[in-house]
Structures are given as structure tokens and as C-alpha cells.
C-alpha positions as CSV (number, residue, x, y, z in Angstrom):
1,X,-37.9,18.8,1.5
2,X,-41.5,19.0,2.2
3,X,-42.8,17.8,5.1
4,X,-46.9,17.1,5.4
5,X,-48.8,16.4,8.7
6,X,-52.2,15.0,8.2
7,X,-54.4,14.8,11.5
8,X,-57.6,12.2,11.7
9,X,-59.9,11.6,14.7
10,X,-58.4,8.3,16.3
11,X,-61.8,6.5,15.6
12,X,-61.5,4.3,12.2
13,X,-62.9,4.9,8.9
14,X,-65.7,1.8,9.3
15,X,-67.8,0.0,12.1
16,X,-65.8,-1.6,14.5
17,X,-62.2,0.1,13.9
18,X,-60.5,1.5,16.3
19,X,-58.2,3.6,13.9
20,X,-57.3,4.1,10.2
21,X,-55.7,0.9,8.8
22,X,-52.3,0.5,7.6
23,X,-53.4,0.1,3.9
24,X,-55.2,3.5,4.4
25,X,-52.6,4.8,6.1
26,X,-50.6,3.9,2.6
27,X,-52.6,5.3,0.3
28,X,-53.0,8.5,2.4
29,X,-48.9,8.7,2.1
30,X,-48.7,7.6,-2.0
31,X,-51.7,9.9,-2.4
32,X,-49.8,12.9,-0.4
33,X,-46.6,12.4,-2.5
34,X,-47.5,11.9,-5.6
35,X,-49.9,15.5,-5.3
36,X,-46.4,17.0,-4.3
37,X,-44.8,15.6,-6.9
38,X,-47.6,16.5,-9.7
39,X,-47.5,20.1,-8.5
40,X,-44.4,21.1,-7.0
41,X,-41.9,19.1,-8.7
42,X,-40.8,17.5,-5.6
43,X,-39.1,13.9,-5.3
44,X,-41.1,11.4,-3.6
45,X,-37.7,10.2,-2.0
46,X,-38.0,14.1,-0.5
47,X,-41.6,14.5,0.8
48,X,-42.0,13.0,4.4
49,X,-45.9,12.5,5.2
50,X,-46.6,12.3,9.2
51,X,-50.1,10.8,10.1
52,X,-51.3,12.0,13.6
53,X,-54.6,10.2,15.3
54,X,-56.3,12.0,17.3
55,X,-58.6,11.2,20.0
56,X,-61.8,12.5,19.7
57,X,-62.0,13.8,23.1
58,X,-59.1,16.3,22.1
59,X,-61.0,17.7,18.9
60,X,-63.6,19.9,18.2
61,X,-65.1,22.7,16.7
62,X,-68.2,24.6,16.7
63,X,-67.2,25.1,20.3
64,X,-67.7,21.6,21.0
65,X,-66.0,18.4,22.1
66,X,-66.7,16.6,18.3
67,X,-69.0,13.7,19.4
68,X,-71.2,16.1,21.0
69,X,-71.1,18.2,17.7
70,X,-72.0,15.2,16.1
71,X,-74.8,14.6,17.9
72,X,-76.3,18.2,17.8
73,X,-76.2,18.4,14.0
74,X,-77.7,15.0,14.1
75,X,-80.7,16.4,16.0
76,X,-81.1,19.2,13.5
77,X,-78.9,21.8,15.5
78,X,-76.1,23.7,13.4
């Protein structure tokens, strides 16, 4: 029984979203299973797909906060 966790940044996918959308969220899920299914040979009825959103002021890298990673690659900065 697989189980997949998929993390996103709590911040929508367009202007003026707050979050992924449902229908995203969908896809994301049929997209998930099916792979599993294509290349593991495992059900669909089987594979549970978890969709954690984040908020951006608990990710980062680059040894950032992400928005002010952003920003600094933005101004040229790696």
C-alpha cells in the first residue's frame, strides 16, 4: 500500500489564490496514482496520496525564509 505525501507552499498556483484548487488538488492525486500504477503495478484502490500546504513562512532553502529567497534571486543574487 503505497502511501505518497506531496508538500506545496500554501500560496496558490495563480494571481489571487490563496491555495491550490480542488481540481488541482485532483489531478495531482489521478496524476500520483496512475505513475504508481504505470510503474509499480500497484492498484489505484491501494495508493493513498496526502497533499500538505505549507505556509511559506515555514519553508525555505538556500538558508532563507522562501519569499526572501525569492526576492534575492530576483535581484540577481544566487
Amino acid at each position: 500500500m503505497p502511501i505518497v505525501t506531496i508538500q506545496v507552499t500554501r500560496e496558490g498556483s495563480g494571481p489571487g489564490r490563496a491555495s491550490v484548487t480542488a481540481e488541482e488538488k485532483a489531478k495531482l492525486i489521478a496524476g500520483v496514482s496512475q505513475l504508481l500504477l504505470d510503474v509499480l503495478h500497484k492498484p489505484l484502490e491501494s495508493t493513498f496520496v496526502v497533499i500538505e500546504e505549507v505556509d511559506t513562512d515555514n519553508w525555505g532553502w538556500g538558508g532563507l525564509p522562501a519569499l526572501e529567497y525569492r526576492k534575492k534571486r530576483a535581484a540577481g543574487g544566487t
